[in-house]
VMD Tcl script that builds the backbone (N, CA, C; Angstrom):
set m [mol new atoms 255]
animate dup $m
set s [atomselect $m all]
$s set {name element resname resid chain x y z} {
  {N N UNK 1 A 58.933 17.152 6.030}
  {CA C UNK 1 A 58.158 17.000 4.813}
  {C C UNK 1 A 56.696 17.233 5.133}
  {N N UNK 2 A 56.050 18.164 4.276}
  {CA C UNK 2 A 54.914 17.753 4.707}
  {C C UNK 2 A 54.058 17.272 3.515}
  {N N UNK 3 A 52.979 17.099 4.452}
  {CA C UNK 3 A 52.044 15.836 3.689}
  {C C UNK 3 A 50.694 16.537 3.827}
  {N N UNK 4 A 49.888 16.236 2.315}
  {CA C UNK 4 A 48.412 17.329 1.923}
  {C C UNK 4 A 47.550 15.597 2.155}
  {N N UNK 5 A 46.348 16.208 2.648}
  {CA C UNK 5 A 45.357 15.872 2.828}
  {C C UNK 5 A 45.215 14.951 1.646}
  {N N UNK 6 A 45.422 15.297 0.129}
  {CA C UNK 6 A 44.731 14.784 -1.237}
  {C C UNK 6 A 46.592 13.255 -0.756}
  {N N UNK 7 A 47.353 13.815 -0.351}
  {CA C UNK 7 A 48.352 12.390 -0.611}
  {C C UNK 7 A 48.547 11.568 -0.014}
  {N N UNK 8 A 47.818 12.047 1.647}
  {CA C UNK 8 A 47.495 10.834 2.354}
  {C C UNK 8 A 46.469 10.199 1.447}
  {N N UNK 9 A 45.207 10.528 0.994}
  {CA C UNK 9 A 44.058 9.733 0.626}
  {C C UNK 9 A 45.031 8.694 -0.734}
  {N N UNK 10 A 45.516 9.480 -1.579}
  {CA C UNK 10 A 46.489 8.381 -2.310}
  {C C UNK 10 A 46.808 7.455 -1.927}
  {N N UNK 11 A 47.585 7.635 -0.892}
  {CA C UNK 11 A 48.865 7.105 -0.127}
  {C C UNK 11 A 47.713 5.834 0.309}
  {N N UNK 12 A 46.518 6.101 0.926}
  {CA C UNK 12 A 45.666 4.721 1.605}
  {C C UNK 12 A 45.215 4.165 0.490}
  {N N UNK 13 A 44.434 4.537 -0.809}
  {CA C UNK 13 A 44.647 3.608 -1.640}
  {C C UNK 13 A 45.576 2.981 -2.344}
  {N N UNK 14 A 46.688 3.406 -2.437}
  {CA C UNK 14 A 48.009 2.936 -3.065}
  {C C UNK 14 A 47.822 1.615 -1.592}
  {N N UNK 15 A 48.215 1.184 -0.835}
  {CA C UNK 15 A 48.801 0.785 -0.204}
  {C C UNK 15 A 47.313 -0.702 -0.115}
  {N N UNK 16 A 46.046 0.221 -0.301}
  {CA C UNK 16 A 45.089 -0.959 -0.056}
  {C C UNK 16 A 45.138 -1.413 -1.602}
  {N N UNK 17 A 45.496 -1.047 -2.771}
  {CA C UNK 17 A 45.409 -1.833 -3.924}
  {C C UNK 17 A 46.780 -3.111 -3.969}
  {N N UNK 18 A 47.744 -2.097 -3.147}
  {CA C UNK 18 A 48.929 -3.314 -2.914}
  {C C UNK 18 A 48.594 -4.650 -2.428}
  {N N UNK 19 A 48.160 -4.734 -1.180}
  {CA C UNK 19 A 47.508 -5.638 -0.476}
  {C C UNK 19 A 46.677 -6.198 -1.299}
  {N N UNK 20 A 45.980 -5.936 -1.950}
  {CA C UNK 20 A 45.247 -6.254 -3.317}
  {C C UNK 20 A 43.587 -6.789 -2.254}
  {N N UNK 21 A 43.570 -5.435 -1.440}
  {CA C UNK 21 A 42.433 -5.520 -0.939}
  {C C UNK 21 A 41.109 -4.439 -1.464}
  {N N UNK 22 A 39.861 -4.829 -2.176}
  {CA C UNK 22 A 38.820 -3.899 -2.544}
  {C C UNK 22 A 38.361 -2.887 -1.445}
  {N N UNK 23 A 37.783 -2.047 -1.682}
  {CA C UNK 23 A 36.954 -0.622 -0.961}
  {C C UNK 23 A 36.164 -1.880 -0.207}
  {N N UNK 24 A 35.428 -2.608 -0.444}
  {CA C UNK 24 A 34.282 -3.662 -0.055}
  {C C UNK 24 A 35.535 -4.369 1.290}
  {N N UNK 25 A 36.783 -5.087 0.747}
  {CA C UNK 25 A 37.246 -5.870 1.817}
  {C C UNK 25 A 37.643 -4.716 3.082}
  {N N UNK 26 A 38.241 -3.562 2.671}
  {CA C UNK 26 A 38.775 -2.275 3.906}
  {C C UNK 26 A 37.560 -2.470 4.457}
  {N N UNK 27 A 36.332 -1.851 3.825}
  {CA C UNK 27 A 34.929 -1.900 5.140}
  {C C UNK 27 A 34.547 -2.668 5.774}
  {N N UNK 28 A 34.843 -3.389 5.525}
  {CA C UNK 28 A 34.586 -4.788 6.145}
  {C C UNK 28 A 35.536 -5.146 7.359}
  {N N UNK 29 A 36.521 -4.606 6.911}
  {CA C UNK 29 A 38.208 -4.818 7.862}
  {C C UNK 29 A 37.553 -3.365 9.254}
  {N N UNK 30 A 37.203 -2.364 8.716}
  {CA C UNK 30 A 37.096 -1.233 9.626}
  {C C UNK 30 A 35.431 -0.911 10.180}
  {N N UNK 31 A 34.608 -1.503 9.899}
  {CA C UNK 31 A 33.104 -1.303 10.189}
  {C C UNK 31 A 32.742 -0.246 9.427}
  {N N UNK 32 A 33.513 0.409 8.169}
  {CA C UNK 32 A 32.629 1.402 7.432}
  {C C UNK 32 A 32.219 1.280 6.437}
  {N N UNK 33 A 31.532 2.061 6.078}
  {CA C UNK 33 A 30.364 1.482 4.920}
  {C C UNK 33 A 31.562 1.654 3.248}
  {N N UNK 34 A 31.031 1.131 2.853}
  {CA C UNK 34 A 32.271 0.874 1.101}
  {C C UNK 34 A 32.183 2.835 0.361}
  {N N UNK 35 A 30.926 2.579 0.641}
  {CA C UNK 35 A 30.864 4.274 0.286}
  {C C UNK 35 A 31.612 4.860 0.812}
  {N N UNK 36 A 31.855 4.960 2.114}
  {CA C UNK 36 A 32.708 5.777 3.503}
  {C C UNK 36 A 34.073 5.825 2.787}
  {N N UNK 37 A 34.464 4.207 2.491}
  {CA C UNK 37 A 35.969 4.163 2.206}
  {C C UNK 37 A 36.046 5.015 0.774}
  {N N UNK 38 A 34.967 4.478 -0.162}
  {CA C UNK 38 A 35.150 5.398 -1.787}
  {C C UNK 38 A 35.175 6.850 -1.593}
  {N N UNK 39 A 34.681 7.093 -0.445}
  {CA C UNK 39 A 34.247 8.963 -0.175}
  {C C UNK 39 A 36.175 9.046 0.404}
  {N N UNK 40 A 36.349 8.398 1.621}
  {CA C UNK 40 A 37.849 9.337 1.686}
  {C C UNK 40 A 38.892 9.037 0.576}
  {N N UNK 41 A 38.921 7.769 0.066}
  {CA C UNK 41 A 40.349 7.876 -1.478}
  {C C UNK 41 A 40.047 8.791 -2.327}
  {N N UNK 42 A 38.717 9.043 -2.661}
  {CA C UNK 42 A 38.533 9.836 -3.738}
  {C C UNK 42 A 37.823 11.521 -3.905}
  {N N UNK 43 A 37.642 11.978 -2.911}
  {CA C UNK 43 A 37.000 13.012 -2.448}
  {C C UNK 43 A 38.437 13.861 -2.111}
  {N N UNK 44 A 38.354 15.385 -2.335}
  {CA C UNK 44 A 39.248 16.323 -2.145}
  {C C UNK 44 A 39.249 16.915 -0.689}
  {N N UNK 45 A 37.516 16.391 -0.147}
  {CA C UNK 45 A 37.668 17.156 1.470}
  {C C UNK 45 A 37.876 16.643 2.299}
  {N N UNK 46 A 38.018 16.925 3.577}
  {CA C UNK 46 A 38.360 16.314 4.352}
  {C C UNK 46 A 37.627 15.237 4.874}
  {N N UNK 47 A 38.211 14.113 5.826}
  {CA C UNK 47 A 37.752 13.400 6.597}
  {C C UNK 47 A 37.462 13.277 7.807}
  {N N UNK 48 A 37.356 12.809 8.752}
  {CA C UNK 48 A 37.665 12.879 10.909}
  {C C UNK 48 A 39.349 11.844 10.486}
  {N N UNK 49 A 39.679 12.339 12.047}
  {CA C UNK 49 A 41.055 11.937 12.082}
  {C C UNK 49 A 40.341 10.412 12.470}
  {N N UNK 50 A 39.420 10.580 13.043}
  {CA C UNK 50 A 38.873 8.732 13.839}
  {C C UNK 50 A 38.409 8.117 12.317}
  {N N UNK 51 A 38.091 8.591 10.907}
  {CA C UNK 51 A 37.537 7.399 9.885}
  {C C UNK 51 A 38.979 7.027 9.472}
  {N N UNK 52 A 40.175 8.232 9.090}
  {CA C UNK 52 A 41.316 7.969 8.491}
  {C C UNK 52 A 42.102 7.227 9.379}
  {N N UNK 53 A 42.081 6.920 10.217}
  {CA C UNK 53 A 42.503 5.954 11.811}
  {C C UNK 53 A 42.314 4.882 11.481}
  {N N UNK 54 A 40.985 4.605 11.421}
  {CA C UNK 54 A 40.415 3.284 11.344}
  {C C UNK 54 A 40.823 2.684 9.898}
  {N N UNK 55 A 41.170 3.329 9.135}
  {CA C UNK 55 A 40.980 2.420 7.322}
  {C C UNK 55 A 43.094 2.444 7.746}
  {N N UNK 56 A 43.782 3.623 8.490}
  {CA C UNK 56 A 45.190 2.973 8.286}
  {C C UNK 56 A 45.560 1.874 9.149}
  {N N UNK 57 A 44.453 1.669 10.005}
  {CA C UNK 57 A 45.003 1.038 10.967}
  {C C UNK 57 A 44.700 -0.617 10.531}
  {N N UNK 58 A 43.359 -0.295 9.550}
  {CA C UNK 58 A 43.258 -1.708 9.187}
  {C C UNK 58 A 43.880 -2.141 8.211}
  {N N UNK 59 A 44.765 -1.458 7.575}
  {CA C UNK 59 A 45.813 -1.046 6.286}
  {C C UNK 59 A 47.120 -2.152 7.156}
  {N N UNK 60 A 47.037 -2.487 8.519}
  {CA C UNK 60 A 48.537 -2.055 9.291}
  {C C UNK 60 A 49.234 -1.201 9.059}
  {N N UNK 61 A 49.022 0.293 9.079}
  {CA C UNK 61 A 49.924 1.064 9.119}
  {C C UNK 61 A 49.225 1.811 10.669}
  {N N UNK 62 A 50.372 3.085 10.976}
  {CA C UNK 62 A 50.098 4.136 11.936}
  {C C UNK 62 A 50.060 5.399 11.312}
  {N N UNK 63 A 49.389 6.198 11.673}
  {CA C UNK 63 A 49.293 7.689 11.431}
  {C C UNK 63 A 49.489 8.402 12.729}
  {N N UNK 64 A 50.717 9.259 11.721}
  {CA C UNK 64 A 51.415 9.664 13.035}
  {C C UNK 64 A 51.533 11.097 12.670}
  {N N UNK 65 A 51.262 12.123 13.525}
  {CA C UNK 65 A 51.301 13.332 13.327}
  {C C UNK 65 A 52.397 14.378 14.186}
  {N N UNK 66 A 52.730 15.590 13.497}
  {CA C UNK 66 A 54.099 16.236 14.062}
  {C C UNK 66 A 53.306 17.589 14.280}
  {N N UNK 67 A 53.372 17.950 15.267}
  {CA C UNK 67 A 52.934 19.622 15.569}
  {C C UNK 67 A 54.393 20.293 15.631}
  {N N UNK 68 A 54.553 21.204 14.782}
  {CA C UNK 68 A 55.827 21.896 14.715}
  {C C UNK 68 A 55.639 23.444 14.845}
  {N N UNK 69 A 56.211 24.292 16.001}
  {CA C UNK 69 A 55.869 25.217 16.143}
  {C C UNK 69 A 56.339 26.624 14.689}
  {N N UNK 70 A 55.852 27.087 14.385}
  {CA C UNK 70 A 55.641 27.950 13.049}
  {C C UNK 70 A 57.385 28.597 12.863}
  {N N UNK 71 A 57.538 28.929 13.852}
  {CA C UNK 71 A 59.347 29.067 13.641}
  {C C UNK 71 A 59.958 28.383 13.498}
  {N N UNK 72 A 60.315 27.202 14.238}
  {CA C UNK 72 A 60.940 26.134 13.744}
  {C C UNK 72 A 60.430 25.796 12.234}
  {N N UNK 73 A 59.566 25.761 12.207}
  {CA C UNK 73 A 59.047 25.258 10.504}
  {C C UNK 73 A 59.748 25.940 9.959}
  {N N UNK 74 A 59.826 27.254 9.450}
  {CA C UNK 74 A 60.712 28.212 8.813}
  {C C UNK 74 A 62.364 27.954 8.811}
  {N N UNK 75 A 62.413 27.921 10.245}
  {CA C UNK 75 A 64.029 27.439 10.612}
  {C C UNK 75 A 64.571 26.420 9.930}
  {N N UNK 76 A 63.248 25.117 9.808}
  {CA C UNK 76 A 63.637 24.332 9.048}
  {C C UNK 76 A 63.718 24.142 7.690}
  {N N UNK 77 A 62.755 25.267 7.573}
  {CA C UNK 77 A 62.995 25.466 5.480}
  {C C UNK 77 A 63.824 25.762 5.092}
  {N N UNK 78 A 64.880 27.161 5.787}
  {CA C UNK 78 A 65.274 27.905 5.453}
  {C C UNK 78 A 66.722 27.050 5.378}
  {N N UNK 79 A 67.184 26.258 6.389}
  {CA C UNK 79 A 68.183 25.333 6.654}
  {C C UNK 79 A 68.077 24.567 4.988}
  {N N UNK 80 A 67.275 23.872 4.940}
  {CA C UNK 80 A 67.010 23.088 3.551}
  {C C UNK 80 A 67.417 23.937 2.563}
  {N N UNK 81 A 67.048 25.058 2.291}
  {CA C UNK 81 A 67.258 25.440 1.564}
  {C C UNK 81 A 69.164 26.361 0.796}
  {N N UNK 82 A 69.107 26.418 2.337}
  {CA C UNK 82 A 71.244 26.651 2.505}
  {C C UNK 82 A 71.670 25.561 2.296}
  {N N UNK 83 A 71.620 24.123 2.272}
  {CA C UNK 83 A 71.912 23.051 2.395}
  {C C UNK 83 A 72.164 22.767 0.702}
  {N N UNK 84 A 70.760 23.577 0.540}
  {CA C UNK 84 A 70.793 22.558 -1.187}
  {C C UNK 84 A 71.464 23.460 -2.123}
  {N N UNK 85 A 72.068 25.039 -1.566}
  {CA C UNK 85 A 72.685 25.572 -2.166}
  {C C UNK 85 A 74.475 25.525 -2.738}
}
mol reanalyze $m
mol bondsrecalc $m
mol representation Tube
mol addrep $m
C-alpha cells in the first residue's frame, strides 16, 4: 500500500485529536513550536523525516518505511491486480 505525504499528515492529526491532545499539548510533548506542529497537519509540503519522527513518536506510534525495488513494485501491482480479477 502506499501512503502520500498529505495521509500521513491526516493520519498524525487523526490520531492526536483521538488522544484528545491540542497542536499546543504535541509541542510541548516534542520540543516544537505549535506553529511547527499546525505547519506539518495542515500544509501540502513536505516536512524532515526528523520533525515527522518526533510528533509520531510522541503520538506513541513508529514510522516505519519500505524501500521496494521498482520491479518488485510492479510485480506487486500487477499480482493485485490478477488476484482481483
Amino acid at each position: 500500500m502506499d501512503i502520500k505525504i498529505q495521509d500521513l499528515k491526516n493520519s498524525i492529526r487523526m490520531i492526536r485529536e483521538f488522544k484528545q491532545m491540542t497542536q499546543k499539548d504535541l509541542s510541548n510533548k516534542t520540543g516544537l513550536s505549535q506553529a511547527a506542529v499546525s505547519y506539518l497537519e495542515m500544509t501540502s509540503t513536505s516536512s524532515t523525516i526528523d520533525t515527522v519522527n518526533k510528533v509520531v513518536d510522541a503520538l506513541g506510534y513508529t514510522l516505519l518505511f519500505k524501500l521496494v525495488p521498482k520491479k518488485e513494485k510492479e510485480l506487486n501491482q500487477k499480482n493485485k491486480l490478477q488476484n482481483e480479477q
